[in-house]
Each structure stands twice: as structure tokens, then as C-alpha cells.
N, CA, C and O atoms as a Tinker XYZ file with bonds, in Angstrom:
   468  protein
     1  N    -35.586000   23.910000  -93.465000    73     2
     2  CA   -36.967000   24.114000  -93.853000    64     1     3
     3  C    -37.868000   24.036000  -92.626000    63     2     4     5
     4  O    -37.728000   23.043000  -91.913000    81     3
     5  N    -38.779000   24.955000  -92.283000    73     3     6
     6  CA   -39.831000   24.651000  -91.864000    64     5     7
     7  C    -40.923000   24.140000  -91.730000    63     6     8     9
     8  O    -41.370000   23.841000  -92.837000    81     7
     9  N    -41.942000   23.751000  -90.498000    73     7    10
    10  CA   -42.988000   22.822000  -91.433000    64     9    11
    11  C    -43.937000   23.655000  -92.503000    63    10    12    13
    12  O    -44.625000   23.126000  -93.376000    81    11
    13  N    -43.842000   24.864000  -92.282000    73    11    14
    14  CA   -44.814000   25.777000  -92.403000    64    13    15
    15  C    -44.589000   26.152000  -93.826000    63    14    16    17
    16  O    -44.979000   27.189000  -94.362000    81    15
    17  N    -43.738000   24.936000  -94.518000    73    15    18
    18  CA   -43.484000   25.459000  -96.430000    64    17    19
    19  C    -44.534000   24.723000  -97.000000    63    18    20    21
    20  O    -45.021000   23.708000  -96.501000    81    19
    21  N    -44.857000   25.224000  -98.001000    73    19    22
    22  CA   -46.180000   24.666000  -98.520000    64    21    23
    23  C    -45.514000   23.673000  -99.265000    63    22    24    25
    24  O    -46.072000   23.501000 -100.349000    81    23
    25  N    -44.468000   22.912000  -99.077000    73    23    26
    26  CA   -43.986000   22.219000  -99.916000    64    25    27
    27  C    -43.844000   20.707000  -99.182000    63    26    28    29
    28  O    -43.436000   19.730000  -99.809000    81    27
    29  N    -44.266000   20.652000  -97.667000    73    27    30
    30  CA   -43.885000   19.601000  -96.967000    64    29    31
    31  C    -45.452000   18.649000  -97.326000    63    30    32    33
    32  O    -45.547000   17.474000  -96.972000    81    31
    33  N    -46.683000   19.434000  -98.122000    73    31    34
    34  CA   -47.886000   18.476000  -98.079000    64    33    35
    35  C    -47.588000   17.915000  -99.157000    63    34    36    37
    36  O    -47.837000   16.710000  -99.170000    81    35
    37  N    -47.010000   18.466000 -100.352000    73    35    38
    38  CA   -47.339000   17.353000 -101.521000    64    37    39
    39  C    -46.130000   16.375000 -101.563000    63    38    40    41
    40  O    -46.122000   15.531000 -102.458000    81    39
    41  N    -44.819000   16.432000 -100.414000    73    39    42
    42  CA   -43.756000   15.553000  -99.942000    64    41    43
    43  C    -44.248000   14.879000  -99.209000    63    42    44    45
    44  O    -43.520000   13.906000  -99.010000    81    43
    45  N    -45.412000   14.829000  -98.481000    73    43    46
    46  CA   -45.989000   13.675000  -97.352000    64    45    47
    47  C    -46.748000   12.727000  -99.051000    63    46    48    49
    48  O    -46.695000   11.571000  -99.471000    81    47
    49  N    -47.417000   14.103000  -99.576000    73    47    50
    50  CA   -48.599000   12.912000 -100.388000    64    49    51
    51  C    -47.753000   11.895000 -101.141000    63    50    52    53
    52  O    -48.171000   10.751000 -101.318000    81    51
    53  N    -46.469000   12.335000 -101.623000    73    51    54
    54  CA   -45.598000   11.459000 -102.656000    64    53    55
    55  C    -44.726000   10.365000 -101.473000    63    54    56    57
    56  O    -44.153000    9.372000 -101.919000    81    55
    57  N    -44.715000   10.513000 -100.739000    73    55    58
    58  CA   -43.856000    9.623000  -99.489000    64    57    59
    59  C    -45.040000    8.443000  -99.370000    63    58    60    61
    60  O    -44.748000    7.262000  -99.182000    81    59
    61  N    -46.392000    8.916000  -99.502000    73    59    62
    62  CA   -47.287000    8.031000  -98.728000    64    61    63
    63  C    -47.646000    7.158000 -100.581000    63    62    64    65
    64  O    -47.747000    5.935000 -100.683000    81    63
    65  N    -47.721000    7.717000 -101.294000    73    63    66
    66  CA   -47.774000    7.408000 -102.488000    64    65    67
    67  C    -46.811000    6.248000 -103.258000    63    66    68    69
    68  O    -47.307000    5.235000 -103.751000    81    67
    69  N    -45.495000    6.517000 -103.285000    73    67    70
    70  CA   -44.339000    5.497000 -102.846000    64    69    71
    71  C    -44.363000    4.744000 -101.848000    63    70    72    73
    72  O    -43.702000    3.767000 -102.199000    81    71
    73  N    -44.655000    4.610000 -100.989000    73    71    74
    74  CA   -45.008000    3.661000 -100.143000    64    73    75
    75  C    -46.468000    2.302000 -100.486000    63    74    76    77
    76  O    -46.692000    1.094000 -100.576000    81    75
    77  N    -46.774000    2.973000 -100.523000    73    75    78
    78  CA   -48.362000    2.156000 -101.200000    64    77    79
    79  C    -47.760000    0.863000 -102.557000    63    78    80    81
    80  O    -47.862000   -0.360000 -102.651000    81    79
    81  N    -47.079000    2.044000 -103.498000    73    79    82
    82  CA   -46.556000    0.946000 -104.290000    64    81    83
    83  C    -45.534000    0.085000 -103.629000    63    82    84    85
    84  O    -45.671000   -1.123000 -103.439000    81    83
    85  N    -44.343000    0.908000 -103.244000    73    83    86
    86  CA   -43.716000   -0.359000 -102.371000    64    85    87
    87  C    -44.346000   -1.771000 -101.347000    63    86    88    89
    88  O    -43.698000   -2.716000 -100.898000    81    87
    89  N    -45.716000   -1.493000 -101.218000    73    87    90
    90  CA   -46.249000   -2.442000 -100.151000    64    89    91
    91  C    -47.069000   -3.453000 -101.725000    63    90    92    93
    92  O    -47.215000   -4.675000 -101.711000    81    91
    93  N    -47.349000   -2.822000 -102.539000    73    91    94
    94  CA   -47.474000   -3.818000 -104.005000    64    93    95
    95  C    -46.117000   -4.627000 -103.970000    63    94    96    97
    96  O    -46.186000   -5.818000 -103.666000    81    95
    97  N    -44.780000   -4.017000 -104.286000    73    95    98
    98  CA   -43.835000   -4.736000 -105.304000    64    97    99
    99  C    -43.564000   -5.923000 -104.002000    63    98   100   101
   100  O    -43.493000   -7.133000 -104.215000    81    99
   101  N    -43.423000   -5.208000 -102.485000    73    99   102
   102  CA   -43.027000   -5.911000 -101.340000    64   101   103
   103  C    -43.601000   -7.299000 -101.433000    63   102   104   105
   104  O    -42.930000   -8.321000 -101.574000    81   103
   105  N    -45.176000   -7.216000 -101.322000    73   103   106
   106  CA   -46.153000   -8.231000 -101.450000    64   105   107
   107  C    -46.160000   -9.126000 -102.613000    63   106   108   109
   108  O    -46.421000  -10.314000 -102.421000    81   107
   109  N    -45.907000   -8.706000 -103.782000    73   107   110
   110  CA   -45.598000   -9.726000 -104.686000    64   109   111
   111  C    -44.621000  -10.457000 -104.875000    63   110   112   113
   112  O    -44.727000  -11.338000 -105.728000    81   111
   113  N    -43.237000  -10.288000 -104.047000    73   111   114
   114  CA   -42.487000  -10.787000 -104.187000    64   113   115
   115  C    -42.226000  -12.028000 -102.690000    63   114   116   117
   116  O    -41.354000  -12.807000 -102.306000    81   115
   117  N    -43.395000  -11.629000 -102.318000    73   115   118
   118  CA   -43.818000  -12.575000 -101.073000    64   117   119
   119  C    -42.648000  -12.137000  -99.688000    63   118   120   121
   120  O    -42.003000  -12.994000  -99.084000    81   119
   121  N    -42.575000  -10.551000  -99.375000    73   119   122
   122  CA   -42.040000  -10.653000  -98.436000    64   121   123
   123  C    -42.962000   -9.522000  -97.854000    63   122   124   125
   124  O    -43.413000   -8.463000  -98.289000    81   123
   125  N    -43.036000  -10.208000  -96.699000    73   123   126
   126  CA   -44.290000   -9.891000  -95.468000    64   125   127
   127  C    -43.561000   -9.128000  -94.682000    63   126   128   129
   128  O    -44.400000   -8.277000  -94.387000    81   127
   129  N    -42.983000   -8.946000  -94.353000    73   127   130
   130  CA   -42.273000   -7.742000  -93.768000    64   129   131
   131  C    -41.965000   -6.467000  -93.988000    63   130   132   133
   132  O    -42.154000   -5.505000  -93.243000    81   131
   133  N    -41.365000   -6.513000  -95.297000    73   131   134
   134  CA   -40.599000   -5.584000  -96.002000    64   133   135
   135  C    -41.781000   -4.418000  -96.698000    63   134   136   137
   136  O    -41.766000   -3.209000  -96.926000    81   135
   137  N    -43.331000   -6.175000  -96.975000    73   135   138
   138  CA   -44.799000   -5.108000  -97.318000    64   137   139
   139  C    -45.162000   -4.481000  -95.808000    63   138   140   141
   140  O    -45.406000   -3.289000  -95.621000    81   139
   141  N    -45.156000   -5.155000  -95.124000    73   139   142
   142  CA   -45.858000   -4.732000  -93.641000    64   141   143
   143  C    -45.225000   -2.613000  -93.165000    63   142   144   145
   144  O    -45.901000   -1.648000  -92.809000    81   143
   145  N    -43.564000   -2.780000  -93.449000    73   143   146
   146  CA   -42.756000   -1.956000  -93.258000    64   145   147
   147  C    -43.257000   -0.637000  -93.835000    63   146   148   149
   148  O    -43.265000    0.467000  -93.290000    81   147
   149  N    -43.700000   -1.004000  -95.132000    73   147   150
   150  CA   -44.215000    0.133000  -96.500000    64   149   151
   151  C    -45.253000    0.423000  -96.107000    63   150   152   153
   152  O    -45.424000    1.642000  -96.135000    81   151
   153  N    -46.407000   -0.364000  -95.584000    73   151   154
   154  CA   -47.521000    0.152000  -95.280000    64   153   155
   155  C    -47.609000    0.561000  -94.010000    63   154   156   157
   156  O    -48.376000    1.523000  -93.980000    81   155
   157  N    -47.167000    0.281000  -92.858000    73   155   158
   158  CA   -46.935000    1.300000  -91.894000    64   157   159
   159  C    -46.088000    2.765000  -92.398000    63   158   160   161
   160  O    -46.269000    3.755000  -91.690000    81   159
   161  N    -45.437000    2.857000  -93.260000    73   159   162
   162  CA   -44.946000    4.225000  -93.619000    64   161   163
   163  C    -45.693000    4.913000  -94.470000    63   162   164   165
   164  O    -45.910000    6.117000  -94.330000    81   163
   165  N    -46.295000    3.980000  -95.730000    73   163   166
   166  CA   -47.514000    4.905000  -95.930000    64   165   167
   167  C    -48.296000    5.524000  -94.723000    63   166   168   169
   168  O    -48.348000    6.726000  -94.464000    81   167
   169  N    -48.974000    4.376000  -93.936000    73   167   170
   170  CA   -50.028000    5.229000  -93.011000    64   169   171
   171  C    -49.665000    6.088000  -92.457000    63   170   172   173
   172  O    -50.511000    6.958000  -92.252000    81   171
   173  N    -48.271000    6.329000  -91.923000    73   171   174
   174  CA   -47.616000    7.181000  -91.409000    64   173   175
   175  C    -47.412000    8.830000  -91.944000    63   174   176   177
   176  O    -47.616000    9.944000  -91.462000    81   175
   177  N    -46.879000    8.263000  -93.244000    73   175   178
   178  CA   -47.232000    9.418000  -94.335000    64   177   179
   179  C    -48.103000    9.981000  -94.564000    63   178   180   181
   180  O    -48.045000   11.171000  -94.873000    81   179
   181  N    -48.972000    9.447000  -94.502000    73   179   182
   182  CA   -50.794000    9.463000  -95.300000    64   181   183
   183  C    -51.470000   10.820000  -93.622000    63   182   184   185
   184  O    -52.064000   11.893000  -93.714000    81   183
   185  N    -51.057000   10.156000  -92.521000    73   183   186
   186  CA   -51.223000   10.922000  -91.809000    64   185   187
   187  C    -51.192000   11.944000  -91.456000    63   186   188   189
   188  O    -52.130000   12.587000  -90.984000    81   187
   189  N    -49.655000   12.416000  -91.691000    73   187   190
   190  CA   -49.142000   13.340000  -91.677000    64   189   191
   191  C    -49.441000   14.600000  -92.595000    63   190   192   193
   192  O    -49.461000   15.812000  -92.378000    81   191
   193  N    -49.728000   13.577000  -94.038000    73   191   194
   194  CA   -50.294000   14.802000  -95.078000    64   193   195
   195  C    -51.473000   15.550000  -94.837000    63   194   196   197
   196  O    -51.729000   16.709000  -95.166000    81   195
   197  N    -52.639000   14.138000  -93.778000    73   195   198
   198  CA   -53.656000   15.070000  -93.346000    64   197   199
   199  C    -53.514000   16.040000  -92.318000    63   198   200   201
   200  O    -54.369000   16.924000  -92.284000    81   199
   201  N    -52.432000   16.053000  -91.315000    73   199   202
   202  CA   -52.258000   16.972000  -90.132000    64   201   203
   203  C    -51.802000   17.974000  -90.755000    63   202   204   205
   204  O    -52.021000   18.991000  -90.097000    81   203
   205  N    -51.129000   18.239000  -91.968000    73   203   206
   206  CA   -50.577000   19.688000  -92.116000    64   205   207
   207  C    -51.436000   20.214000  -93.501000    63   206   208   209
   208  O    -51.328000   21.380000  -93.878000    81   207
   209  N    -52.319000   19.205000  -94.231000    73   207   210
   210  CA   -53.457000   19.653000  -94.326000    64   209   211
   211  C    -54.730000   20.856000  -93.852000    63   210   212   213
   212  O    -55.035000   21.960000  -94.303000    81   211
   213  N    -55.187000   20.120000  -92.874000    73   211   214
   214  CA   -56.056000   20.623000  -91.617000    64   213   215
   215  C    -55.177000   21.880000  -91.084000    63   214   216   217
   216  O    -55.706000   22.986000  -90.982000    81   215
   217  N    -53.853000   21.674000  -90.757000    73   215   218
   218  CA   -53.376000   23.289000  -90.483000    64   217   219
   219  C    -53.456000   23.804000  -90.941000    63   218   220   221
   220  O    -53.908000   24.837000  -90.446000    81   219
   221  N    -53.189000   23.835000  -92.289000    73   219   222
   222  CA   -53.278000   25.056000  -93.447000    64   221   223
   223  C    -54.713000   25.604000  -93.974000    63   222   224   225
   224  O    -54.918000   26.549000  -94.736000    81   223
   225  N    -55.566000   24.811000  -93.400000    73   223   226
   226  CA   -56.912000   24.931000  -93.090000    64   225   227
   227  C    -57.981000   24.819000  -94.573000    63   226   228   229
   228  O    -57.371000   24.628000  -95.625000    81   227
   229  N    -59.259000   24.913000  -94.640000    73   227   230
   230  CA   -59.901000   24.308000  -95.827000    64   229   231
   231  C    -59.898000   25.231000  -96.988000    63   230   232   233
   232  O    -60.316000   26.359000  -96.726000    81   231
   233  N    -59.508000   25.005000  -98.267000    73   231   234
   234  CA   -59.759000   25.310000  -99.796000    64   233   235
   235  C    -58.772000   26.458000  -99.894000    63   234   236   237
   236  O    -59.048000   27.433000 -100.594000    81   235
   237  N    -57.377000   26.363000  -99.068000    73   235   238
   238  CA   -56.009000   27.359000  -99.477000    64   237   239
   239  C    -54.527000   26.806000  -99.054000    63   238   240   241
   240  O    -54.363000   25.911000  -98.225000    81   239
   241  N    -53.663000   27.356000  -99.625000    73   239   242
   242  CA   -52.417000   27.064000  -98.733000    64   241   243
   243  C    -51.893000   28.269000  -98.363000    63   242   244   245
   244  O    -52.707000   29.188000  -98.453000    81   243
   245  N    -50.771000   28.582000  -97.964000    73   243   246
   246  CA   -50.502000   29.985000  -96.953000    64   245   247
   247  C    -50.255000   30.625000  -98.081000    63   246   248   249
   248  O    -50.491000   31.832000  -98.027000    81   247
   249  N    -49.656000   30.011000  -99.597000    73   247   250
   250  CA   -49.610000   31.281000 -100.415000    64   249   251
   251  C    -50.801000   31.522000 -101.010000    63   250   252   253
   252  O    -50.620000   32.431000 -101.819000    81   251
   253  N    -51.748000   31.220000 -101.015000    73   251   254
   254  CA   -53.183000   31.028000 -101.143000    64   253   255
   255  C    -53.549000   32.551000 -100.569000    63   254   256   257
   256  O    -53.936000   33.532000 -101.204000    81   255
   257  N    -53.224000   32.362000  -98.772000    73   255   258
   258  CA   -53.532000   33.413000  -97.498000    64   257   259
   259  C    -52.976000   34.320000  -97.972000    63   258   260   261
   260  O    -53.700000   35.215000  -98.408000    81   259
   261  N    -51.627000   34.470000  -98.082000    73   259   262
   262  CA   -50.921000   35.368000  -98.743000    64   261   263
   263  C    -51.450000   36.704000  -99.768000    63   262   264   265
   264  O    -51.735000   37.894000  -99.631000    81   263
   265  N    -51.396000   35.921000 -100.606000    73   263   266
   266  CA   -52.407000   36.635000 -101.727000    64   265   267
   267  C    -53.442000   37.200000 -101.383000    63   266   268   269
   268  O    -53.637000   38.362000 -101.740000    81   267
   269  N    -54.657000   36.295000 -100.352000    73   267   270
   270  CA   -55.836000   36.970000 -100.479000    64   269   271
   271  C    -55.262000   37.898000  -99.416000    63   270   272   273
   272  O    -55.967000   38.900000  -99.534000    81   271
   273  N    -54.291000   38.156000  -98.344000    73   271   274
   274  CA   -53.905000   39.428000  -97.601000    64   273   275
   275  C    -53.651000   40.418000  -97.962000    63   274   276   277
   276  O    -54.189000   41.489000  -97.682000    81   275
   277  N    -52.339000   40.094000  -98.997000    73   275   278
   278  CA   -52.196000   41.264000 -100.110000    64   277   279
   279  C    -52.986000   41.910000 -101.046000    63   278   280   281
   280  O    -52.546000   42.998000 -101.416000    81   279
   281  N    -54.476000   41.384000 -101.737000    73   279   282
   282  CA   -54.931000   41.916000 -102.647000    64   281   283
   283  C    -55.618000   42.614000 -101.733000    63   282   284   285
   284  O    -55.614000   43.839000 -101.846000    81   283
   285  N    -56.384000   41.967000 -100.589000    73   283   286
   286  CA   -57.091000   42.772000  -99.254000    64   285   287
   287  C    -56.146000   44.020000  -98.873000    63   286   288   289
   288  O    -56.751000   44.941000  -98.323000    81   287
   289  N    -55.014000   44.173000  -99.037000    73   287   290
   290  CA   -54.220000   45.642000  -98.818000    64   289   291
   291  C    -54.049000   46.282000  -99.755000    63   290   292   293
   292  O    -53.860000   47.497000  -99.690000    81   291
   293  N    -54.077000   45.626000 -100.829000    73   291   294
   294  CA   -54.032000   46.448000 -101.892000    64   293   295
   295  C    -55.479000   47.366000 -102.050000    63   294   296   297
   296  O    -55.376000   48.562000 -102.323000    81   295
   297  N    -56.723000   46.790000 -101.877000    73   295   298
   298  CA   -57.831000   47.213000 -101.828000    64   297   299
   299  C    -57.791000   48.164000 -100.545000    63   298   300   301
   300  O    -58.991000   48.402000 -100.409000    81   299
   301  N    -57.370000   48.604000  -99.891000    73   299   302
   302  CA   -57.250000   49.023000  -98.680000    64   301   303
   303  C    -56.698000   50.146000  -98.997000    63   302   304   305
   304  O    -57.300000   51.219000  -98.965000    81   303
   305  N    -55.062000   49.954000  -99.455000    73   303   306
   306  CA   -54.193000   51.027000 -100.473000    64   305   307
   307  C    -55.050000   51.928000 -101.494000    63   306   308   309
   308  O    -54.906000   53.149000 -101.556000    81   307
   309  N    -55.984000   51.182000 -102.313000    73   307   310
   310  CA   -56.766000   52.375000 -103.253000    64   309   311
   311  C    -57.548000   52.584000 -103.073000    63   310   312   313
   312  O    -58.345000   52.671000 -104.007000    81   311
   313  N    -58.076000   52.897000 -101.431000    73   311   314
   314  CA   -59.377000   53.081000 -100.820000    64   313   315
   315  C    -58.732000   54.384000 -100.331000    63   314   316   317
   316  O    -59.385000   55.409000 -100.524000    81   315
   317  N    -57.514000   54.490000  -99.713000    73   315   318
   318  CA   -56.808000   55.237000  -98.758000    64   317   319
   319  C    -56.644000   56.472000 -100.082000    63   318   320   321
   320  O    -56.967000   57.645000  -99.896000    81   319
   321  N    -56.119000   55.987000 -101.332000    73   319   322
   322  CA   -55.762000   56.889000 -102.390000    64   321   323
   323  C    -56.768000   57.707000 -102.365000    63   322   324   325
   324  O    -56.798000   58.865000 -101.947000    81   323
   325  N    -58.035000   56.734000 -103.070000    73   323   326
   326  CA   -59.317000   57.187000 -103.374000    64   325   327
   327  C    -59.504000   58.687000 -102.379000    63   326   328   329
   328  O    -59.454000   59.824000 -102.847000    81   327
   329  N    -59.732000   58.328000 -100.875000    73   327   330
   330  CA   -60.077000   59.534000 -100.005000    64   329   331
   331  C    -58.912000   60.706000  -99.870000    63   330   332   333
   332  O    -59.037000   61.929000  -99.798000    81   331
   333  N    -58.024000   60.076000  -99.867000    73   331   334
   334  CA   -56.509000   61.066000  -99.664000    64   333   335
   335  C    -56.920000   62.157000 -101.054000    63   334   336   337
   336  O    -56.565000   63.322000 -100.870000    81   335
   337  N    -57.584000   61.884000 -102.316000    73   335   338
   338  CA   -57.556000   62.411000 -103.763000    64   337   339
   339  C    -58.457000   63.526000 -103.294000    63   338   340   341
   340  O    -58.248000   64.719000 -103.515000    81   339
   341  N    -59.918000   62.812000 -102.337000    73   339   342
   342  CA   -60.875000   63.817000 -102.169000    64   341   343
   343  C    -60.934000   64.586000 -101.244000    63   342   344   345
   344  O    -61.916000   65.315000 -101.106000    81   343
   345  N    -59.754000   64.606000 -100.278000    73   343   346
   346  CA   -59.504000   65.523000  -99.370000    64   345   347
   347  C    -58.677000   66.531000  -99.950000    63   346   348   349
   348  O    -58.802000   67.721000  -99.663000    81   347
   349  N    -57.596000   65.962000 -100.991000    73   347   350
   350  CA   -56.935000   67.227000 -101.823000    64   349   351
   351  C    -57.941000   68.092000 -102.644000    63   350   352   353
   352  O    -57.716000   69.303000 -102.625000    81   351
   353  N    -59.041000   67.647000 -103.379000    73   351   354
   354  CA   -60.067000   68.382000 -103.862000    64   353   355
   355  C    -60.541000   69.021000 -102.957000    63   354   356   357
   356  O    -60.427000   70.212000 -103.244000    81   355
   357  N    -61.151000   68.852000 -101.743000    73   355   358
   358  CA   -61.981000   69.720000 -101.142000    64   357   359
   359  C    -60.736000   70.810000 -100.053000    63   358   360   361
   360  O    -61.258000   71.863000  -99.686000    81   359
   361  N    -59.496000   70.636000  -99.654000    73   359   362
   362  CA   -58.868000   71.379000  -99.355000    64   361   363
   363  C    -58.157000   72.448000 -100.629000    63   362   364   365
   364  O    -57.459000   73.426000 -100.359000    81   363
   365  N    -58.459000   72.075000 -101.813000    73   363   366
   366  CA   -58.284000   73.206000 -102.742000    64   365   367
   367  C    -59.332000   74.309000 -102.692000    63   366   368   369
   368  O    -59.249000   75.524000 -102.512000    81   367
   369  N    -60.424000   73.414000 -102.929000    73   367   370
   370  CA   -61.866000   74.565000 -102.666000    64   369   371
   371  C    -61.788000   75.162000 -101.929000    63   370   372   373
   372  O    -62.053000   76.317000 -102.260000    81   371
   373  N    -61.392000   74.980000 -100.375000    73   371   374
   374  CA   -61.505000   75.798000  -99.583000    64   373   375
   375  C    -60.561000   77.048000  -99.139000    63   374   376   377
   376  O    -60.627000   78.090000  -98.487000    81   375
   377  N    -59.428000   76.106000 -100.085000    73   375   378
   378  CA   -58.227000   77.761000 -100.355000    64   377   379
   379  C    -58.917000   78.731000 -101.037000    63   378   380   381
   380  O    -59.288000   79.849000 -100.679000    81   379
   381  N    -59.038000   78.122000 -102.104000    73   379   382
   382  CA   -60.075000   78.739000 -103.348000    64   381   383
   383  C    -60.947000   79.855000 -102.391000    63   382   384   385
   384  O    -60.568000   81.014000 -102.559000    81   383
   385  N    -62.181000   79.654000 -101.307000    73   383   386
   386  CA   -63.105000   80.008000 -101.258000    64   385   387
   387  C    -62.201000   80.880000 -100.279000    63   386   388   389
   388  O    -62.541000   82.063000 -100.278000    81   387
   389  N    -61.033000   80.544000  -99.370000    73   387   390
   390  CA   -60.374000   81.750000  -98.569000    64   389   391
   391  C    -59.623000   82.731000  -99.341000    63   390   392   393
   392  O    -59.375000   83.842000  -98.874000    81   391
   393  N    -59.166000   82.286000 -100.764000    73   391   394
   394  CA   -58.510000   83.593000 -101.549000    64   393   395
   395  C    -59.702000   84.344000 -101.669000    63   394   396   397
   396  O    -59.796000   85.449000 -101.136000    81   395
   397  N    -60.751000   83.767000 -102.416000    73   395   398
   398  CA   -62.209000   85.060000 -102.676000    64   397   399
   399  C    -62.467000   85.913000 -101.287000    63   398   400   401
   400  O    -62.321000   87.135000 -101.260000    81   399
   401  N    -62.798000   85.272000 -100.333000    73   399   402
   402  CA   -62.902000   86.213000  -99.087000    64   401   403
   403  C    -61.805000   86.918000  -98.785000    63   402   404   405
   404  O    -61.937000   88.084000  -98.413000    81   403
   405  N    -60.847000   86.474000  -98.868000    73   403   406
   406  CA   -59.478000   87.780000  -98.330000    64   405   407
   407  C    -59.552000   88.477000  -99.638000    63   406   408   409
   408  O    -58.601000   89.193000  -99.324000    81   407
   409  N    -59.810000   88.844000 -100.683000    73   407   410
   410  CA   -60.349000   89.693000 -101.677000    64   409   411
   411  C    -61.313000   90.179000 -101.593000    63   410   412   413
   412  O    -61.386000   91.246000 -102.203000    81   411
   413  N    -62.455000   89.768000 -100.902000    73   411   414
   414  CA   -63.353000   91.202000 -101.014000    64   413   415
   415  C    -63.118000   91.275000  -99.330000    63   414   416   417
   416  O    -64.225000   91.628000  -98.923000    81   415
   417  N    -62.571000   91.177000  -98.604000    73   415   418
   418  CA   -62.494000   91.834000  -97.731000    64   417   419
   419  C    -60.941000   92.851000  -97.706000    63   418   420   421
   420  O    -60.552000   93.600000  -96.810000    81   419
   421  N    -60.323000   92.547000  -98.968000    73   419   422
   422  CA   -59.903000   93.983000  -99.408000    64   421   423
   423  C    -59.999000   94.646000  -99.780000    63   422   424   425
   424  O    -59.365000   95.621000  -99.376000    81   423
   425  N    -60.843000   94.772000 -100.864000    73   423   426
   426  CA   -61.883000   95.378000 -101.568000    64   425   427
   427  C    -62.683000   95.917000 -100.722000    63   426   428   429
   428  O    -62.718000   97.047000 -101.210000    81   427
   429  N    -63.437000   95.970000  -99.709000    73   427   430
   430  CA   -63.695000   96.365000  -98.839000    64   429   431
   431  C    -63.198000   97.609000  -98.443000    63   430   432   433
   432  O    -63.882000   98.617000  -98.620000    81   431
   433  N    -61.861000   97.672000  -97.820000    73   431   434
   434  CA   -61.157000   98.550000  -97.372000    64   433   435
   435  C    -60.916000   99.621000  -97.892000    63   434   436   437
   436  O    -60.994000  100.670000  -97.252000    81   435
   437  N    -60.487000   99.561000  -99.488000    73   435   438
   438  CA   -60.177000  100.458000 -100.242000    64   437   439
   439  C    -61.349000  101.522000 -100.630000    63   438   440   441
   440  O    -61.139000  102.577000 -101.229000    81   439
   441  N    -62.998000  100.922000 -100.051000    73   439   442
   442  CA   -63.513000  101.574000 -100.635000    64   441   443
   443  C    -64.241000  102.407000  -99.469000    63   442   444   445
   444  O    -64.615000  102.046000  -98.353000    81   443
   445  N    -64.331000  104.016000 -100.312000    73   443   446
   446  CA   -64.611000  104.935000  -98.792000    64   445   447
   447  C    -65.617000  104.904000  -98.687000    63   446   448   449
   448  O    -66.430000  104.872000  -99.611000    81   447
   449  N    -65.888000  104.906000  -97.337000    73   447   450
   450  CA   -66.926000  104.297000  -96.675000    64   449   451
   451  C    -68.360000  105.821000  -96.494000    63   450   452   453
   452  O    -67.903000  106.823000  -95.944000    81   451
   453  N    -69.204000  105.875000  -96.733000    73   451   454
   454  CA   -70.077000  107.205000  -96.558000    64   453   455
   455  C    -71.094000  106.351000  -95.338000    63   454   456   457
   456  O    -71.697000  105.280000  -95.396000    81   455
   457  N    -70.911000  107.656000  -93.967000    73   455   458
   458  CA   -72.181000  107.736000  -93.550000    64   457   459
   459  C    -72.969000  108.483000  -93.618000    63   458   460   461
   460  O    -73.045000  109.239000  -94.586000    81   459
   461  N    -73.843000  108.514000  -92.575000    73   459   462
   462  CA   -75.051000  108.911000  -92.688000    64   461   463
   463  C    -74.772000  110.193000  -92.253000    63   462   464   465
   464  O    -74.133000  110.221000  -91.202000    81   463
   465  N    -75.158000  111.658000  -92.918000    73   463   466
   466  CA   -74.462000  112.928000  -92.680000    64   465   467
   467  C    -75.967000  113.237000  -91.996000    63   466   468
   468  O    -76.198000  114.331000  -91.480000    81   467
């Protein structure tokens, strides 16, 4: 695994979470060490959840980024459609408007021409 799985923040929050209680059960059972141990690994934990927090940066996680990349291409994709549709329309017209001209400029031809006698 990498750090970069969105799965290593809510494994820090539950590490630091378990710990906290362990520094309860430690402490009630009157051993100062064993609480001391838990709460340095909470803080440790607790830390850590905020450093890869802050990487993943404020109000997303990468599949969060993800998504908003993809719907951003997708919008991109039926922008590209959109114009690609209206360039096929206006390159029809303009066949369109070159069949009419190569028609009367055959029409043209066929017809005899009178000058001025």
C-alpha cells in the first residue's frame, strides 16, 4: 500500500482512537507506563492523521479529486461533441451550397449563349 490510499487517514484516526482508550483502561488499572506508552502513540497517531490530512488538502480526498477531474472531462467531452455536431451541420450546408453552384454553373453551359448581332 501506498501512503497515497485514502484509506491510511481513517487507520491513523482509529489507531489514535484505540490508543486514547488504552491510556483510560492503562490508567485505571494504575499502570503509568503502559498509560504513558498509549498516549504517546495516540499523539503519534493523532499526528499523523493530521499530516496526511493537510496533504490531501481541505474539504476532499483524492477520490473526491478524482471525480471532480472526471466530471470536469466529461464536461469537456460534451463540449467537444457539442462543436464537433456544429461543424458537421455547417460542413453539410456548405456541400449543400457547392452542389447548387456546380448546378447552375451547368446549367449555364447547356444554355446557348446569344450575342449581340
Amino acid at each position: 500500500m501506498t501512503f497515497k490510499s485514502p484509506l491510511w487517514y481513517p487507520a491513523a484516526i482509529l489507531l489514535t482512537a484505540i490508543n486514547l482508550v488504552g491510556v483510560g483502561f492503562a490508567a485505571a488499572s494504575t499502570e503509568s507506563w503502559h498509560a504513558a506508552v498509549h498516549a504517546t502513540l495516540a499523539l503519534a497517531f493523532g499526528l499523523w492523521a493530521q499530516r496526511l490530512r493537510q496533504r490531501r488538502g481541505p474539504g476532499g480526498s483524492e477520490v473526491e479529486a478524482r471525480l471532480d477531474s472526471l466530471e470536469g472531462d466529461v464536461a469537456r467531452l460534451e463540449s467537444l461533441e457539442a462543436d464537433m455536431s456544429k461543424l458537421r451541420q455547417e460542413l453539410g450546408d456548405a456541400h449543400e451550397r457547392l452542389d447548387f453552384a456546380e448546378r447552375m454553373l451547368a446549367q449555364g453551359k447547356d444554355k446557348p449563349r446569344v450575342g449581340p448581332t
